[in-house]
C-alpha positions as MATLAB code, in Angstrom:
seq = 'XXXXXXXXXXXXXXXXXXXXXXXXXXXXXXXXXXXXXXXXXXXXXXXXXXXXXXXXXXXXXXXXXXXXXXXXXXXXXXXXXXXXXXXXXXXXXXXXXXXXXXXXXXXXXXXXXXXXXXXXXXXXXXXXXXXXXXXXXXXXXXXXXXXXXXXXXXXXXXXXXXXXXXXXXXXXXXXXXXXXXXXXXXXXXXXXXXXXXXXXXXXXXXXXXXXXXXXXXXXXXXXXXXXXXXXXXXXXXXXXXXXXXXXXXXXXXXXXXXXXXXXXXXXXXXXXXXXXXXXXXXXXXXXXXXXXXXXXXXXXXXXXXXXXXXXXXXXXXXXXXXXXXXXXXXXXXXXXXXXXXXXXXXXXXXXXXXXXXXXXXXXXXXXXXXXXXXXXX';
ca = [
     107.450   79.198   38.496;
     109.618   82.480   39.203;
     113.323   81.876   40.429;
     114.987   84.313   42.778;
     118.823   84.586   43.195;
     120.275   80.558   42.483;
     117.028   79.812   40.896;
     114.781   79.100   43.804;
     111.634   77.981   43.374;
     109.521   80.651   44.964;
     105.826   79.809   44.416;
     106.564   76.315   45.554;
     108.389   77.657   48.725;
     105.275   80.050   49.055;
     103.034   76.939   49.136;
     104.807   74.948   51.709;
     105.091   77.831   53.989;
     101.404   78.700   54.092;
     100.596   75.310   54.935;
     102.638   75.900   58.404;
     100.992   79.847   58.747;
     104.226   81.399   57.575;
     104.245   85.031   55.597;
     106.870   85.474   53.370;
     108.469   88.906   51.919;
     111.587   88.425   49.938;
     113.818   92.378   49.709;
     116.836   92.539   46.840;
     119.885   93.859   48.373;
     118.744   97.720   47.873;
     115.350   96.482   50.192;
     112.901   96.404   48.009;
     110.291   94.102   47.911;
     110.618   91.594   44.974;
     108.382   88.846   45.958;
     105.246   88.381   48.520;
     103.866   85.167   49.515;
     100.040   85.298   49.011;
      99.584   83.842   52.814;
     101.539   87.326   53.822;
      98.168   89.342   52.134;
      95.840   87.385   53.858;
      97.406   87.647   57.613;
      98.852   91.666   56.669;
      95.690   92.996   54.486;
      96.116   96.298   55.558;
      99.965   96.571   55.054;
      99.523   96.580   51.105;
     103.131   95.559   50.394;
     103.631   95.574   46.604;
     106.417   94.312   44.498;
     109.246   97.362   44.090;
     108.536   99.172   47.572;
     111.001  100.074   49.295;
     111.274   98.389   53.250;
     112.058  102.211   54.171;
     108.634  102.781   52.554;
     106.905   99.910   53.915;
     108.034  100.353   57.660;
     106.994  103.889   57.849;
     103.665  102.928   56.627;
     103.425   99.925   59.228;
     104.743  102.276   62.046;
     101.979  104.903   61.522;
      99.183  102.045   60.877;
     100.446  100.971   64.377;
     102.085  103.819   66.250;
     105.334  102.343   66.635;
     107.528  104.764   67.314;
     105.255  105.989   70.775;
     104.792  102.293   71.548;
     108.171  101.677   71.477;
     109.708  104.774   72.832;
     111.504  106.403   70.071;
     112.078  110.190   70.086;
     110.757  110.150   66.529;
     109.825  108.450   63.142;
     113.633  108.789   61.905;
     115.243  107.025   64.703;
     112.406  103.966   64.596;
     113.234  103.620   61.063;
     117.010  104.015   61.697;
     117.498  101.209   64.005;
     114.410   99.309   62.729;
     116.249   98.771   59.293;
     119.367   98.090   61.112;
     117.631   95.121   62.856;
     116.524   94.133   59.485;
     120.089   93.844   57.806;
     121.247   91.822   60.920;
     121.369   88.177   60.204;
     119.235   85.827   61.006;
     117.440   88.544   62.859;
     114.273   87.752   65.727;
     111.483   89.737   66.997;
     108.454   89.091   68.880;
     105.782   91.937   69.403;
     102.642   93.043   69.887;
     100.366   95.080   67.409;
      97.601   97.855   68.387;
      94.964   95.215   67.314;
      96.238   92.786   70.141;
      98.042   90.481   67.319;
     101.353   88.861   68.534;
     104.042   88.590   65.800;
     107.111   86.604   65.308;
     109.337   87.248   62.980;
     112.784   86.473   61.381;
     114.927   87.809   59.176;
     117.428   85.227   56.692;
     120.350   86.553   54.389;
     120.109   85.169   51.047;
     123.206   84.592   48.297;
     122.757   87.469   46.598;
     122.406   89.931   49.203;
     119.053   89.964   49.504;
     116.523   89.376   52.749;
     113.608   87.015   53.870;
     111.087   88.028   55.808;
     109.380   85.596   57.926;
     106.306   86.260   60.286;
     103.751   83.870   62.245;
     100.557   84.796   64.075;
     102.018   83.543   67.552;
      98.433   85.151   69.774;
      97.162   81.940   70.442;
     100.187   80.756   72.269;
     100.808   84.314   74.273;
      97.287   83.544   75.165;
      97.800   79.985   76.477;
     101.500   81.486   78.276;
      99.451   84.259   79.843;
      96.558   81.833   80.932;
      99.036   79.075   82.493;
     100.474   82.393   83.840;
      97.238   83.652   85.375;
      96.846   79.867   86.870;
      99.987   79.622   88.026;
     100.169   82.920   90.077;
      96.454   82.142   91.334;
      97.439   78.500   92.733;
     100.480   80.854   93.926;
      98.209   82.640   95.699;
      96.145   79.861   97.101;
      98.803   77.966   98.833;
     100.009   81.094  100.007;
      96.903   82.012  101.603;
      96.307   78.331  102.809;
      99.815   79.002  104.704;
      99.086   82.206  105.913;
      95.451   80.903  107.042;
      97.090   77.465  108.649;
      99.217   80.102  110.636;
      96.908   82.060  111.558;
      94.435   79.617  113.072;
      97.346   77.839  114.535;
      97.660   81.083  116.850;
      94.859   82.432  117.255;
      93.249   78.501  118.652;
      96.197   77.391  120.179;
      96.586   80.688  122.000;
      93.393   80.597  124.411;
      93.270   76.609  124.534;
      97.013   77.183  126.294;
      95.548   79.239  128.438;
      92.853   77.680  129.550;
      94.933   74.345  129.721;
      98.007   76.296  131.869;
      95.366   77.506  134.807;
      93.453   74.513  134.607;
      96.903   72.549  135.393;
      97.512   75.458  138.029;
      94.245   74.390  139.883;
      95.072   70.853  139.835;
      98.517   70.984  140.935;
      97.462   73.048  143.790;
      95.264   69.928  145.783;
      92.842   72.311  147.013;
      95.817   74.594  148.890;
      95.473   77.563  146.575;
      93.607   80.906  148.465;
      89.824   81.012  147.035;
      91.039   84.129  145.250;
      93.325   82.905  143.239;
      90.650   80.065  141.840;
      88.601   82.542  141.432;
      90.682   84.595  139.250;
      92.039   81.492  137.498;
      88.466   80.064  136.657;
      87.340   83.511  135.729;
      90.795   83.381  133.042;
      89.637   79.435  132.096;
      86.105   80.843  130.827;
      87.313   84.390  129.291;
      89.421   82.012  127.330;
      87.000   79.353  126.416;
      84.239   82.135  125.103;
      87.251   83.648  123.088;
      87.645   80.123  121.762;
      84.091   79.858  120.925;
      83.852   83.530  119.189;
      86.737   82.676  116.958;
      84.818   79.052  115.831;
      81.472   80.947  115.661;
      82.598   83.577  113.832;
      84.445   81.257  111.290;
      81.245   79.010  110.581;
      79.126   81.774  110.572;
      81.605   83.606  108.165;
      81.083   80.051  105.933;
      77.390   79.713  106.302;
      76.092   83.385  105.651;
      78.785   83.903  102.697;
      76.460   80.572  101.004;
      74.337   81.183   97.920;
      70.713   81.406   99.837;
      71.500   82.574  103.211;
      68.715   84.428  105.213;
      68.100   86.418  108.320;
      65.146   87.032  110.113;
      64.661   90.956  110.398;
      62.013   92.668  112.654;
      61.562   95.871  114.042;
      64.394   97.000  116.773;
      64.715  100.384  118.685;
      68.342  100.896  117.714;
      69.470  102.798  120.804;
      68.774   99.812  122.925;
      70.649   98.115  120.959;
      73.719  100.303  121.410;
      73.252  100.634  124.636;
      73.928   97.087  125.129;
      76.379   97.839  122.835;
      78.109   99.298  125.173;
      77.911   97.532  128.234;
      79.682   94.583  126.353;
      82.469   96.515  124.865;
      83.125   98.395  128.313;
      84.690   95.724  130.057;
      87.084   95.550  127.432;
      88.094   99.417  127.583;
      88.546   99.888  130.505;
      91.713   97.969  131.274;
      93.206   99.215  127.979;
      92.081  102.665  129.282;
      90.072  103.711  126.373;
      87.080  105.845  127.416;
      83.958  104.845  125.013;
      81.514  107.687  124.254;
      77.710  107.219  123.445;
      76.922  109.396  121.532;
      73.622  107.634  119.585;
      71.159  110.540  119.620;
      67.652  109.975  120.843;
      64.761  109.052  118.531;
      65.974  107.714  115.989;
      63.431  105.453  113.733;
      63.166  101.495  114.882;
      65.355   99.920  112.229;
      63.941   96.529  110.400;
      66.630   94.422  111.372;
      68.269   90.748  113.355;
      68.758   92.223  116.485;
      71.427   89.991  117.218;
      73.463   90.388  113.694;
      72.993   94.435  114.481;
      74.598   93.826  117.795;
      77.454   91.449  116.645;
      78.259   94.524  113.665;
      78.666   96.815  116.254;
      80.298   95.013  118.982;
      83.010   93.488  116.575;
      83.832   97.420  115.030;
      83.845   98.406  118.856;
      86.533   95.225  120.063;
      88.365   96.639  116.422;
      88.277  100.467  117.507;
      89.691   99.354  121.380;
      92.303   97.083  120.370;
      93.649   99.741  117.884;
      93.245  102.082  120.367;
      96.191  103.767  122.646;
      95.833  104.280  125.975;
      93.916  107.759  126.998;
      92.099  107.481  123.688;
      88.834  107.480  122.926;
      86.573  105.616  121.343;
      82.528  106.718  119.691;
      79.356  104.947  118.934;
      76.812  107.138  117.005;
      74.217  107.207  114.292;
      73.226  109.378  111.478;
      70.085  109.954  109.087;
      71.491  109.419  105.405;
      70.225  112.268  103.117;
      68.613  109.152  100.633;
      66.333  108.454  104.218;
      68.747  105.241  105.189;
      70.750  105.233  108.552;
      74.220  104.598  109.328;
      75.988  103.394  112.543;
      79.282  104.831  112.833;
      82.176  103.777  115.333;
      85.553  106.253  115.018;
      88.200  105.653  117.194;
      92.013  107.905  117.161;
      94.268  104.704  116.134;
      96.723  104.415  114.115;
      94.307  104.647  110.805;
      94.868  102.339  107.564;
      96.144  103.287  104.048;
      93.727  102.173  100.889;
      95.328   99.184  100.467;
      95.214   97.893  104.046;
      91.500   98.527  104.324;
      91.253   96.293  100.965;
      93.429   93.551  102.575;
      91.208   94.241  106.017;
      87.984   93.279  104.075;
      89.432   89.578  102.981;
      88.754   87.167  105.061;
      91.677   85.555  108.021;
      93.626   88.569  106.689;
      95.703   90.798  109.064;
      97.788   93.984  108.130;
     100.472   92.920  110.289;
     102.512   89.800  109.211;
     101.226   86.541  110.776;
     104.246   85.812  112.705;
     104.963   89.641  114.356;
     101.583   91.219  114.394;
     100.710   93.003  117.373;
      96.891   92.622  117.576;
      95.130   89.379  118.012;
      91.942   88.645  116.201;
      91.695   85.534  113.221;
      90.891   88.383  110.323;
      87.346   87.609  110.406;
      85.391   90.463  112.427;
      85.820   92.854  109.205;
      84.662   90.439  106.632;
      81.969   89.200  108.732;
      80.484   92.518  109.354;
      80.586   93.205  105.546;
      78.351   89.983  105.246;
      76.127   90.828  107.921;
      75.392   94.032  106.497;
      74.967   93.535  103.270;
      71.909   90.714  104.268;
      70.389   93.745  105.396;
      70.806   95.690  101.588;
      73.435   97.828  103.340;
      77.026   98.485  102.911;
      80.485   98.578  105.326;
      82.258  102.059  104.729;
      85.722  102.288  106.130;
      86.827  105.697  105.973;
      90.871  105.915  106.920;
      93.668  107.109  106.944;
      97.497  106.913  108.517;
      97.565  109.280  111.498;
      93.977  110.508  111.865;
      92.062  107.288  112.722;
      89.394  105.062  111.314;
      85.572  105.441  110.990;
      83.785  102.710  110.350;
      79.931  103.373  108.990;
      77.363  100.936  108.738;
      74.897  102.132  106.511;
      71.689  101.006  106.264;
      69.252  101.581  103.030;
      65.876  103.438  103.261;
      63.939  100.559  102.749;
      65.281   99.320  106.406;
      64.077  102.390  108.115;
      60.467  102.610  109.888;
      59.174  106.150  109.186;
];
């Protein structure tokens, strides 16, 4: 058994080690490599440290196997060497880093007597893997509750909003022991059932949102002239504008193919991308429904209004369901954040796809296309 410096017992040490997954190098005080555990070949084959190289040697050889010095930012090989063996002559030194291979090593340095250097190193990936993975869980439960929150908020307002109102003018009529003008009940009940049906959409819409998003969901498709369709389209969305004084255009052309399709998912696609297109919609603006032959023989539905438009990552965050691009608490439009995701559901029953096409200052189109296989010819 070889002794180094006050006659320690190095294959012995080299044993014990590699039963905890410890390499070993052991550098003389002019850094050269007098001893190598055999447990350091097996986890470094490729470094090929030998007995008399110098750690100069030996890091320059390990910084081009690896590309060190880019890695780490160093203007060049020199200066990675420079402050690389400085690190290695500081006491007790520790490092933790990550090869080109995806490896993560630890390792230590320890002054001996004599002036000489240990080198210690363990294979630490399996543990960066477990931190990253409780990492990965921990940011996605993050996400979770945060989205439960935002969610909880969300349906707080948009349920509790209508139910107040139709709760206020119900109290209104009750208070008033028949006294109140025949107008004013009129108006009141007509505010008590606009209410209630927005009520109802928002439900719907969430269940429906739940049931269609289900592994097996079907819809029954048949042949519909897709102008009526619009048409009625239209008439729905209209007395909407009109107080908000957006002017809608028609501008479907005339015959266009009937389109294999449920005539009442069509019409819920395009009335929801209309109510979208008015409420982000200033006054005086306008507001288009049209349709389009796609060169691969599909169709597509497109509604464009001249609102405020959406940046990439807003249209990704429109797409998620009970999302809003506003905060919950100061957002200006109403709506639960399910219209969008909805639509994408809808459409893509029918083998199609939802294209947003948007940007800040110049508007949003919205395209719902429809694959060939849809289209009667």
């Amino acid at each position: 058994m070889s002794p180094i410096g006050d006659s320690l017992p190095v294959e012995g040490i080299f044993d014990a080690l590699a039963s905890i997954d410890v390499a070993v190098a052991i550098y003389d005080r002019n850094d050269c490599v007098v001893a190598v555990s055999p447990y350091y070949r097996s986890m470094f084959p490729e470094e090929e440290l030998t007995v008399g190289l110098s750690y100069r040697d030996a890091l320059q050889r390990f910084a081009q196997r690896h590309d060190r010095v880019r890695v780490l930012g160093y203007p060049d090989m020199e200066s990675y060497l420079d402050a690389e063996i400085k690190r290695h002559r500081t006491p007790y030194a520790h490092q933790v880093y990550k090869l080109a291979s995806g490896r993560w090593i630890e390792s230590r340095k320890v002054p001996l007597p004599d002036g000489g250097i240990v080198g210690l190193w363990r294979d630490i990936t399996v543990q960066k893997d477990a931190e990253a993975a409780m990492l990965r869980s921990k940011e996605a439960s993050d996400l979770a509750s945060r989205a439960k929150a935002d969610f909880l908020a969300l349906m707080s307002h948009e349920l509790r909003t209508p139910l107040n109102a139709v709760i206020g003018f119900a109290q209104l009529l009750e208070r008033s022991s028949g006294t109140m003008p025949v107008e004013t009940m009129g108006e009141y009940a007509g505010l008590i059932r606009s209410s209630g049906e927005q009520l109802l959409q928002t439900i719907n819409d969430i269940l429906d949102l739940t049931r269609l998003a289900g592994n097996g969901a079907n819809i029954p498709m048949a042949l519909v002239q897709l102008d009526a369709v619009t048409a009625t389209c239209m008439r729905i969305a209209e007395p909407f504008a009109r107080p908000r004084q957006v002017t809608l255009l028609d501008e479907v052309p005339e015959g266009l193919p009937p389109l294999r399709a449920d005539a009442a998912s069509l019409r819920r696609m395009i009335t929801h991308l209309m109510s979208n297109a008015v409420k982000m919609s200033l006054a005086g603006s306008r507001v288009s429904l049209t349709a389009e032959r796609l060169p691969d023989g599909g169709l597509a539905v497109v509604v464009a209004d001249d609102g405020p438009g959406m940046t990439p990552a807003q249209i990704q965050a429109a797409m998620q369901p009970f999302t809003q691009n506003d905060e919950v608490r100061s957002r200006r439009m109403s709506g639960a954040g399910i219209g969008l995701p909805l639509i994408k559901t809808l459409i893509e029953l029918h083998g199609g796809r939802l294209v947003l096409d948007s940007a800040p200052g110049r508007g949003t189109r919205a395209r719902l296309e429809f694959p060939p296989a849809t289209v009667a010819n």
